[in-house]
C-alpha positions in Angstrom: 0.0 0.0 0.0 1.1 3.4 -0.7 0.4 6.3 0.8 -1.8 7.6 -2.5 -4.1 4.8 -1.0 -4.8 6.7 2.3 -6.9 9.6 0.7 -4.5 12.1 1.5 -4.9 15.1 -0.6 -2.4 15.7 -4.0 -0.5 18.3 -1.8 0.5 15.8 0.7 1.6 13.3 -1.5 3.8 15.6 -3.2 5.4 16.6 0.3 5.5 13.4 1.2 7.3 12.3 -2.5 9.8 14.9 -1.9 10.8 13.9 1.5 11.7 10.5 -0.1 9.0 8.2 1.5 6.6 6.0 -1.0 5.8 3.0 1.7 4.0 3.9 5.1 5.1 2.4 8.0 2.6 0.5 10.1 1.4 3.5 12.5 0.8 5.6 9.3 -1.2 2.9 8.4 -3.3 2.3 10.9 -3.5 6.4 12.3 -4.0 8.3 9.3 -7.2 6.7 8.1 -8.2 6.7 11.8 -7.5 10.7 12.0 -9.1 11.8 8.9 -12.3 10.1 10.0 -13.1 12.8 12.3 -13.0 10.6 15.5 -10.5 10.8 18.9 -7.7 8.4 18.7 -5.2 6.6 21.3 -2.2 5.3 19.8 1.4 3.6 21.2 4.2 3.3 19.2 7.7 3.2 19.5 10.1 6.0 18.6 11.4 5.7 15.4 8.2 4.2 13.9 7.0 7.7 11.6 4.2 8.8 14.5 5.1 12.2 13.7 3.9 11.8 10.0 0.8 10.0 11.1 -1.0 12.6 12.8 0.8 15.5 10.7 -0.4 14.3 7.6 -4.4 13.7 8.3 -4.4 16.7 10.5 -3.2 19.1 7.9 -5.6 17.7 6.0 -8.3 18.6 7.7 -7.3 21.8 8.7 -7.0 22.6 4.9 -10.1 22.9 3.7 -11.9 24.8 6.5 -11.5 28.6 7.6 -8.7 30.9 8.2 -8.3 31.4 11.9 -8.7 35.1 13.7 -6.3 37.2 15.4 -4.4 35.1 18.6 -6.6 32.1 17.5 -4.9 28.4 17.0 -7.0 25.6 15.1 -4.9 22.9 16.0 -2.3 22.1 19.6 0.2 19.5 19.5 1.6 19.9 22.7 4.9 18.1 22.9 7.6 17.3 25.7 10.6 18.9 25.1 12.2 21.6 23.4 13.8 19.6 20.7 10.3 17.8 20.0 8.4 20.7 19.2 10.6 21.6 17.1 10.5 18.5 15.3 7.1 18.5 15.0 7.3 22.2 14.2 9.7 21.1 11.3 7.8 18.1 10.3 4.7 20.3 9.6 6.3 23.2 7.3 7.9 20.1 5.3 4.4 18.3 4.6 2.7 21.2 4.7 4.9 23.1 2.3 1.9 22.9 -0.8 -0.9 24.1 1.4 -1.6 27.7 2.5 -1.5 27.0 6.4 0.3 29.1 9.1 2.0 27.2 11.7 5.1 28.3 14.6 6.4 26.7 17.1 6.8 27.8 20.7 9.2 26.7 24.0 10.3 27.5 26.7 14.1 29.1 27.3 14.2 31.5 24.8 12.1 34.9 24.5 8.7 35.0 24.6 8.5 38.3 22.6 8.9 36.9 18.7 6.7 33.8 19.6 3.7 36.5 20.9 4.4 38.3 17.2 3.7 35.2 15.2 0.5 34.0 17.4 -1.1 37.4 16.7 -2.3 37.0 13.4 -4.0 33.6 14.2 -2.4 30.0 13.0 -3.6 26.8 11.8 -1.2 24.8 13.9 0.3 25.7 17.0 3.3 23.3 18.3 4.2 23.8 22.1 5.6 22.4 25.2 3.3 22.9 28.0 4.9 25.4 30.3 5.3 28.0 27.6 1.7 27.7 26.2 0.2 28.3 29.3 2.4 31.2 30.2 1.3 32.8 26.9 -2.5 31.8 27.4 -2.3 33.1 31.2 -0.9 36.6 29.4 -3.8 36.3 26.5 -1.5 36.1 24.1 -3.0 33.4 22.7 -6.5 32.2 22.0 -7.3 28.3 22.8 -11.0 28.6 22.6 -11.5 27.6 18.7 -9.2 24.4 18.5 -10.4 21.7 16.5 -7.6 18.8 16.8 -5.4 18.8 20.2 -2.4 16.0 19.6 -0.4 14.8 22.9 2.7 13.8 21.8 4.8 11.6 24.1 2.4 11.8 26.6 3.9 9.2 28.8 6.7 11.4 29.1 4.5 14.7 29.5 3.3 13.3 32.7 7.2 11.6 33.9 8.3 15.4 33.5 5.6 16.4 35.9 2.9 18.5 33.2 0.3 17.1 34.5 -1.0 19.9 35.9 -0.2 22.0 33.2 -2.2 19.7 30.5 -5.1 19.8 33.0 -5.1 23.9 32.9 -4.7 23.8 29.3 -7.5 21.1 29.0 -10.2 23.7 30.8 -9.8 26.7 28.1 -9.8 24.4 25.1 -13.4 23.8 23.0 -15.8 20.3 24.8 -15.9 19.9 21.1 -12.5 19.2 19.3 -10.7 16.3 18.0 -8.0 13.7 20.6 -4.7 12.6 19.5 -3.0 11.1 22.3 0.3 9.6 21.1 2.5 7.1 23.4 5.8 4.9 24.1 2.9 2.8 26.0 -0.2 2.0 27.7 0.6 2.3 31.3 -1.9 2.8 33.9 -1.7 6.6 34.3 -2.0 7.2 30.4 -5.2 4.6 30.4 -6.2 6.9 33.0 -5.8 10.0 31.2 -7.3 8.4 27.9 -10.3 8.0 30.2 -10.5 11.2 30.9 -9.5 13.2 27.9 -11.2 11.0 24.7 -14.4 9.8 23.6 -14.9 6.4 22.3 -11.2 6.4 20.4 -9.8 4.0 18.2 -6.8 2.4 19.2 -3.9 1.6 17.8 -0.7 -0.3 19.1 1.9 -1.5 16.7 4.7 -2.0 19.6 4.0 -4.3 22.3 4.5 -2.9 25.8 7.5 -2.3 26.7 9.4 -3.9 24.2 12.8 -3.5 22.3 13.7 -2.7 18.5 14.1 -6.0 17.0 16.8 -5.2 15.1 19.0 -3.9 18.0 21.7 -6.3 18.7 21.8 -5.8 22.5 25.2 -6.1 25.5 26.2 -5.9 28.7 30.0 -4.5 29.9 30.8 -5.8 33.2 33.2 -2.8 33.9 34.6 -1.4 37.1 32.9 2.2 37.7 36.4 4.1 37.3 37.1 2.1 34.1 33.6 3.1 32.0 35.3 5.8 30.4 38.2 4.1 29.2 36.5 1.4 28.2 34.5 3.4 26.0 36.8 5.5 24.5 38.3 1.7 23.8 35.2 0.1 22.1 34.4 3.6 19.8 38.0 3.4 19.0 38.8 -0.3 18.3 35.3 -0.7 16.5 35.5 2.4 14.6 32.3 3.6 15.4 32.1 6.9 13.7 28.4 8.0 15.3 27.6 7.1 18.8 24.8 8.5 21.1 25.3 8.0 25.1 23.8 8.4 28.1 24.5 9.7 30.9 22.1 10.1 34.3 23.3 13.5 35.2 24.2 16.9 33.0 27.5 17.2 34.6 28.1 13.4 34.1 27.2 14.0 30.4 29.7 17.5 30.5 32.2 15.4 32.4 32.6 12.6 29.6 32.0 14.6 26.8 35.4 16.6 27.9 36.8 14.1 28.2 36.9 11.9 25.2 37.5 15.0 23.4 40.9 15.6 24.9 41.6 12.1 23.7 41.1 12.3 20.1 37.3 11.3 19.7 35.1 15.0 18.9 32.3 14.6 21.5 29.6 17.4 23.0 27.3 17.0 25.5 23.3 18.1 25.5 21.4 18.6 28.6 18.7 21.4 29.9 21.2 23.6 31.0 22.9 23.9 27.8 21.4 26.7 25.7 19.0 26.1 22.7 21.3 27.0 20.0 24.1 24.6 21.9 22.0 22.5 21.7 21.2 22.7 18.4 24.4 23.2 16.8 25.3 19.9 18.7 22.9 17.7 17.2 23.2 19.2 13.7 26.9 18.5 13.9 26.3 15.0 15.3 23.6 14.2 12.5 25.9 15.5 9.9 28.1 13.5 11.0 31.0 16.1 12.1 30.4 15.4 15.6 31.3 11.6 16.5 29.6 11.4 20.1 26.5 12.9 21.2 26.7 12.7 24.9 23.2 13.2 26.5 20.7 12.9 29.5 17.4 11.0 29.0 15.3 14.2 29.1 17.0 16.5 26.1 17.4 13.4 24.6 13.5 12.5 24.1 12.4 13.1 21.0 15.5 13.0 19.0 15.4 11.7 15.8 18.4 10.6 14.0 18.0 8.5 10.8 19.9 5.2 10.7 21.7 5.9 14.3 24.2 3.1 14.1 25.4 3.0 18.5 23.7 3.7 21.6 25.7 3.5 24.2 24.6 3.4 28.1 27.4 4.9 29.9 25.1 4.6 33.3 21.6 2.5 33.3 18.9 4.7 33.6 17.2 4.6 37.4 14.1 3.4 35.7 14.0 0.9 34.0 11.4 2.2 30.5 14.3 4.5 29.9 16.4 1.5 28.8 13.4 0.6 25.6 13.3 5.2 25.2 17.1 5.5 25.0 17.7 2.1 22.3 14.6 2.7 20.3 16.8 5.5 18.8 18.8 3.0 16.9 17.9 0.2 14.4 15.2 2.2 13.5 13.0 1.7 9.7 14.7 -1.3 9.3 18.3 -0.4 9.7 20.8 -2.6 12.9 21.3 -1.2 15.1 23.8 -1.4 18.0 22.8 -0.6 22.1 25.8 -1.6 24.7 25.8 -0.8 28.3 28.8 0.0 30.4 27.4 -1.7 33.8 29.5 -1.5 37.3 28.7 -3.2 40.3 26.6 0.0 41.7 24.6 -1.4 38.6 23.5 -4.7 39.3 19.7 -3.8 40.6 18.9 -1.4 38.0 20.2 -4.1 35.4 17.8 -7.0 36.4 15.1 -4.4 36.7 15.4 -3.9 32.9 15.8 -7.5 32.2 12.5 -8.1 34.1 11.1 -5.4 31.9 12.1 -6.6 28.6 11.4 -10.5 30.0 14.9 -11.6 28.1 18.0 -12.0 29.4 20.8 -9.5 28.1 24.5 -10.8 26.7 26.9 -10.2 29.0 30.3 -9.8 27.9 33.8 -9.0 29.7 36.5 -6.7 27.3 39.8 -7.9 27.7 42.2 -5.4 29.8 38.9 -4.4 31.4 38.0 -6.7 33.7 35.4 -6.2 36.5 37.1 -6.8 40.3 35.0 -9.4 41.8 35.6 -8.5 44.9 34.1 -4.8 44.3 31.3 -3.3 46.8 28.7 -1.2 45.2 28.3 2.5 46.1 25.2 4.3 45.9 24.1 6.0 42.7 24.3 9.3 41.8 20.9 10.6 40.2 21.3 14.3 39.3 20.0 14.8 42.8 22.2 14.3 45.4 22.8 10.3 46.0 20.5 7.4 46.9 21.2 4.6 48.8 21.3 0.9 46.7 21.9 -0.2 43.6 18.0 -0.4 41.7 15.9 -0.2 44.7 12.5 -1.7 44.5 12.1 -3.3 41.2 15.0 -2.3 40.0 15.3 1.5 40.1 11.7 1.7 39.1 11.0 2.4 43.3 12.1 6.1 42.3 10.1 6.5 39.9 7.8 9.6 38.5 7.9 11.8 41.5 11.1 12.4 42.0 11.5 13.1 38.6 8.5 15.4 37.9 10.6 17.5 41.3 14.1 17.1 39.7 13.7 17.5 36.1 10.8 19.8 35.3 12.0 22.7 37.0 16.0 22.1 36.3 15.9 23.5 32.8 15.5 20.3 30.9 11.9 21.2 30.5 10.0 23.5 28.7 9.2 26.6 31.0 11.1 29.8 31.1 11.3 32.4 33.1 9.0 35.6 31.7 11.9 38.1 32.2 14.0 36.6 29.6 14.6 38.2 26.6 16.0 37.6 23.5 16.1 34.8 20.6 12.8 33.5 19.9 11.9 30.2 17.6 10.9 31.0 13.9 7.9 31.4 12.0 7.1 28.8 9.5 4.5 28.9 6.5 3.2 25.6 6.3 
């Protein structure tokens, strides 16, 4: 099936031509028939599986036909997130949306507020955002939510890890009883059941993932490495191996500063990305490193999500993530559209919990392997973990590392600068316009 055979419009298809697709993937499949029906929808897929086209697509269909909004009004909200998502949505919709004569922008926080008010004024057809920056524009009536017609959640199993909640909920009360629900997730866990609940009427469902399971074609190891050799163990493997692009994790921002400095004082060009970095570091970073200029990406799991890198070749877990879903977040970014993929983890001692945590998760058994020159001390006593927030007793806690869980990180993360909330005094910069 092509995606002529969906009933998208001629425009579509030739933004879609030019972009280089001709087969949809199975969420396109399934979602953009769903969409263009008119009805709510609640759909899990992995990254990496072309979500972002499968509400784009139908949506700016829909949109296309009907009338021009009015001043500070939006006709469609895909709230996203993280910086780095909207603006891949944001991009996503000028590409496909190139033939039509839509108005779309894309707003976050950490940058002025000033040029984002200037391109709301005039009214848009699509309005991409991260929570805490729409609602501080709304809460200023600088924008109009009363008139939307489609709202999209994007990652909203991560909206609600990051602590937005409470934002989505204040969002939820201005917007229209009458509109069309996109809720888009990683998976069906019990809070976003409990929000589908809530938010949608009688949706279709789709789930072309099973829960909580990893990309197929992601050959998958474990390192047994003492904690003070991770580092040169990796600089090891990306040398020996010659891996040329090579995205890792880190659990804290100055971990992820740390290491980047690191291997870039011995020969291997490697930045680091976190919410404390500024947008166009960050930016310049990940255009270097999808390039191809930039050999290592070194990042934390929240300015991470949402990254989208086409035929990633090597994840690398330099520290297991405290919970144990961030393990299927952080690989699903290689051996994406059919392409291998490679995902190794650097695990010490400290490590041991959080690793059969994921194992339980995934319900396999991971390939443990042992590098020669860098063998583990068996006689080595684990330490507790460092989490971006001061240390925690134990290696995984209760299941794992999943006992910490959403609280902790709604408190740590969302107000560290990872998310999307600035402060209103800032000024300066701003995110640009796009015609879609």
């Amino acid at each position: 099936m092509t995606f002529s055979d969906l009933g998208l419009r001629a425009e579509l298809l030739r933004a879609v031509e030019a972009q280089g697709y001709t087969t949809p993937t199975p969420i396109q499949l399934k979602a953009i028939p769903a969409v263009l029906k008119g009805g709510d929808l609640l759909a899990s897929a992995q990254t990496g599986t072309g979500k972002t086209a499968g509400f784009t697509l139908p949506m700016l269909q829909r949109l296309a036909d009907g009338p021009r909004p009015a001043k500070r009004q939006v006709r469609a909200l895909v709230l996203t997130p993280t910086r780095e998502l909207a603006a891949q949505v944001g991009e996503s919709v000028a590409d496909y949306g190139r033939h039509l004569t839509l108005k779309s922008h894309v707003i976050f926080g950490g940058v002025g507020q000033q040029p984002q008010v200037d391109a709301i004024r005039g009214g848009l057809d699509v309005l991409v955002a991260t929570p805490g920056r729409l609602l501080d524009l709304q809460q200023q009536k600088h924008v109009d939510l009363s008139r939307v017609e489609i709202l999209v959640l994007d990652e909203a199993d991560r909206m609600l890890d990051m602590g937005f909640i409470h934002d989505i909920k204040k969002i939820l009360r201005v917007l229209p009883e009458k509109r069309q629900n996109l809720l888009f997730s990683a998976t069906f866990s019990n809070e976003i059941q409990a929000l589908a609940n809530k938010l949608l009427d009688d949706p279709a469902m789709i789930e072309v993932a099973r829960r909580n399971t990893t990309a197929e074609l992601v050959d998958q190891a474990i390192y047994r490495v003492d904690r003070e050799k991770k580092r040169e163990l990796l600089a090891h493997l990306i040398t020996r191996h010659d891996w040329q692009q090579v995205l890792v994790f880190t659990r804290t921002k100055h971990g992820a500063n740390r290491l980047a400095e690191q291997l870039s004082k011995q020969d291997i060009p490697a930045m680091a990305i976190h919410g404390n970095k500024s947008q166009s570091a960050r930016t310049k970073a990940l255009a270097a490193f999808k390039t191809g200029d930039l050999q290592v990406l070194v990042a934390t799991d929240i300015a991470a999500r949402g990254l989208d890198i086409e035929e990633l070749p090597h994840v690398v877990n330099f520290e297991l993530p405290n919970v144990a879903e961030d393990y299927v977040h952080r690989i699903g970014r290689t051996g994406r559209a059919g392409s291998e993929g490679k995902a190794v983890s650097l695990v010490c001692v400290d490590e041991h919990g959080l690793l059969k945590g994921i194992e339980r998760l995934i319900k396999r058994d991971l390939e443990k392997r042992i590098e020669p020159g860098f063998e583990p001390d068996p006689n080595a006593k684990p330490e507790p973990i460092e989490n971006g927030r001061g240390k925690r007793a134990g290696g995984g806690g209760r299941n794992g590392g999943q006992g910490q869980r959403r609280q902790g990180q709604a408190a740590g993360q969302r107000r560290s600068g990872d998310e999307a909330r600035a402060p209103r005094r800032r000024r300066g910069g701003g995110s640009g316009s796009r015609q879609a």
